[in-house]
N, C-alpha and C positions, 0 to 999 in steps of 0.2 A: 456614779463614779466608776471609771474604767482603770483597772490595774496591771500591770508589765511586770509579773516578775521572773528576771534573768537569775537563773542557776542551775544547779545540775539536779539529776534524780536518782538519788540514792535509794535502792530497789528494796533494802531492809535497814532499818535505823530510822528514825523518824529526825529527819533536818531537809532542808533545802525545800526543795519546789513541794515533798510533800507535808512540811509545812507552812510554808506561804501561803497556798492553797486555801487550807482552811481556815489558816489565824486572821489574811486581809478578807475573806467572804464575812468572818463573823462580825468582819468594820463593816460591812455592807457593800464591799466592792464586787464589782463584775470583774472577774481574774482571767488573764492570759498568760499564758508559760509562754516562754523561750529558753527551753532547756540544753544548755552548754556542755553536757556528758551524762551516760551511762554508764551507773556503779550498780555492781550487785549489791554493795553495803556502803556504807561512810567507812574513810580511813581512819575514823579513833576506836583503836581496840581490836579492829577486826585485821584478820591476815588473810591472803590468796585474793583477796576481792578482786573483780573485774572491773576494766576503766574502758571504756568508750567514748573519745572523745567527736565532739558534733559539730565541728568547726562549717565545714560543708553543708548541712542539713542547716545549719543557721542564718546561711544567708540565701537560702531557698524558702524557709519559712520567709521572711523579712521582706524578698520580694516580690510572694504571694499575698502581703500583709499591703502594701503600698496599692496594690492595685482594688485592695477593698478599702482602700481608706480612711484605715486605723490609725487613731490617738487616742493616748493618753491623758489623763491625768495625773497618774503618779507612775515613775518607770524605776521598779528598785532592782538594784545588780546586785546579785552575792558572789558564789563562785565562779574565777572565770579559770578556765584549765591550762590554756597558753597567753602569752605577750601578744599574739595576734587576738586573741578574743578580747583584750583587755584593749585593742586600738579597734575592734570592731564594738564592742560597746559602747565606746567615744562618739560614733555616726549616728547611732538610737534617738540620741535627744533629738538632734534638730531631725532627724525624718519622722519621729512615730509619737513628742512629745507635743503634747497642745500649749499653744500661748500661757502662760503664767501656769503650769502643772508644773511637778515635784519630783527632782531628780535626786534618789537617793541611792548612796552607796555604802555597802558594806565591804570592805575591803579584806577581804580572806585571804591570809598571808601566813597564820600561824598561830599558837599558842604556846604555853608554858615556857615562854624564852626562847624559842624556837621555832624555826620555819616547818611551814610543815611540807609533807614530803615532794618535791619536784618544782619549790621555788627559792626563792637568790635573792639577791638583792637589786641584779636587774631588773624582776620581778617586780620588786618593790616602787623602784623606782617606775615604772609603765603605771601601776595602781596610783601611786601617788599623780601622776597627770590624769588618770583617770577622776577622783578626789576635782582634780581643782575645777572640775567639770561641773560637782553636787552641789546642791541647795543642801545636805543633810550628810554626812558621812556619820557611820558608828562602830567604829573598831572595838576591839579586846585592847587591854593594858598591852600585851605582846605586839599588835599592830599598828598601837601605836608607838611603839618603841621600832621597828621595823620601817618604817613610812618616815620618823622624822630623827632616829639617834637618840633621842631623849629619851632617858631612864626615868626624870623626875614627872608624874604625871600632869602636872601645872605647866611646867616648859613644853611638855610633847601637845598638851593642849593648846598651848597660846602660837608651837607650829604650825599643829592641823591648822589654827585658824586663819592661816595666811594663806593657805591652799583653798578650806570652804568656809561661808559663812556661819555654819555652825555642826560643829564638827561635836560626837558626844564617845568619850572615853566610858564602856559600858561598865568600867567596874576595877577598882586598883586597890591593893592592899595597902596602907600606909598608917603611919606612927596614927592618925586619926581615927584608926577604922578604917572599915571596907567602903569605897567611894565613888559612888561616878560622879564624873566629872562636863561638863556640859558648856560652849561657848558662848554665850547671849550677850552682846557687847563689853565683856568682861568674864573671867571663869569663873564656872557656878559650881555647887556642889551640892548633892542629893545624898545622904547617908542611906547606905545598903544594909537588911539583913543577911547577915552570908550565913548559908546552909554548908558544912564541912563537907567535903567532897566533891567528883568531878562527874558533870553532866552536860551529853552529850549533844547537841543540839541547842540548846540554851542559846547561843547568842545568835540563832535565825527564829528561834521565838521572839529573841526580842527583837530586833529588827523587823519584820513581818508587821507585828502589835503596833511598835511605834510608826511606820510608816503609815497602819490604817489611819491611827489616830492623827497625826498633821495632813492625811489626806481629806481628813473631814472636816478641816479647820482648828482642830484645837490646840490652844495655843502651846509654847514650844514648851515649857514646865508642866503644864498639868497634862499634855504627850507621855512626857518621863515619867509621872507620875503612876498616870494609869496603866502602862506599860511595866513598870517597874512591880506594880501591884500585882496585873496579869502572874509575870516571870514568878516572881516570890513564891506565888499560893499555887504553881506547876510544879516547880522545885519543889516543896515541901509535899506533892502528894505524893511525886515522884520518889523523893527518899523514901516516903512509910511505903508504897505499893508496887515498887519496880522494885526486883531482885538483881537483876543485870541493867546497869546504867547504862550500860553502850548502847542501847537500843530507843533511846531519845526520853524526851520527858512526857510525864501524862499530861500531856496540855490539854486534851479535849473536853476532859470532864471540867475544865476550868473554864470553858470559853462564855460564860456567863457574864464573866468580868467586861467583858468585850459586848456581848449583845446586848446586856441589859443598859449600854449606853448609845448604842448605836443602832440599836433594832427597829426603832420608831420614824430612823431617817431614811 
């Protein structure tokens, strides 16, 4: 299994390509970057950080990539830094994706009710045509509030799913409980443990995990499932053994959850 994953590299914090990296390997995937910027650190928490954006370098990789005759299997987007990246992401599928492979997207727009910093709602709107592109979108509660207007997590669900065929709301607080929310010919719901507090990185763990998992074929519930297990028991070491959140989750010592299913294949 050959894997694509589009984002940027955040030089200290532990998200983006340098966890993709190792969370799709522990699926068993052969990993290629196409990294869309250089940050000295992730923008949650940190100030002064440096932004390097790769808009040029990206389609110099892309057309030394074509001439070796690279595809994919599964091709996942996370951050993309401009509107232009987010219509050169659009072109990937049909050059670099293989017949019947997996086109997923994370649509990085924002958190905590809020954009984060240097996107709009034009923004939003580029990502959402982006979206109706995927086999698989997995937003925050925030993105998908951002992407479709809907505050209730059931209605912004049953939008995305008019954009992808199965679109997963990674996590919503409500009168139920903490919840993700999941499309599969009708909305699903998966009861979350929520651990109090905020951690950084978390939702390209989970994205990363769940992409191994439907790249290996498993099916779309027991993807969330194993994914959601992964995410949890990271969270949870990460409270007891990180002092500073900002600098991403201890996934590593977790990746067990991941190889002991996948190591044989």
């Amino acid at each position: 299994m050959r894997a694509l994953a589009i984002n940027d590299i955040s030089c200290a914090g532990k998200c983006s390509l340098t966890v993709a990296l190792p969370v799709l390997s522990a699926c068993g995937a052969t990993v290629d970057i196409l990294p869309t910027a250089l940050l000295s650190t992730h923008t949650g928490g940190f100030t002064g950080y440096t932004f390097l954006p790769l808009d040029g370098e990206m389609e110099k990789i892309c057309a030394h990539w074509e001439t070796l005759g690279l595809k994919y299997d599964i091709i996942c987007s996370g951050y993309l830094g401009s509107r232009a990246q987010v219509e050169f992401v659009k072109s990937l599928k049909e050059r670099f994706l293989k017949e019947g492979g997996i086109f997923l997207v994370d649509p990085v727009l924002g958190d905590n009710g809020r954009f984060y910093k240097g996107f709009d709602e034009g923004f939003a709107a580029d990502m959402a045509s982006l979206c109706a592109l995927a086999d698989y979108i997995v937003p925050n509660d925030t993105e998908s509030l951002l992407l479709t207007g809907e505050r209730d997590p059931v209605r912004a669900l049953e939008a995305l799913a008019r954009l992808c065929p199965h679109p997963v709301i990674t996590g919503a607080d409500t009168e139920k409980g903490y919840l993700l929310y999941y499309y599969d010919g009708g909305v699903r719901e998966l009861p979350l443990r929520k651990v109090p507090g905020s951690f950084h990185g978390a939702g390209d763990v989970f994205a990363s995990a769940f992409a191994g998992c439907i790249a290996n074929g498993m099916p779309f519930e027991e993807a969330l499932s194993l994914t959601v297990k992964f995410c949890y028991r990271a969270i949870v070491r990460t409270e007891r053994e990180v002092p500073d959140k900002k600098y991403g989750l201890n996934y590593e010592r977790e990746l067990s959850v991941l190889t002991e299913v996948f190591g044989a294949k």
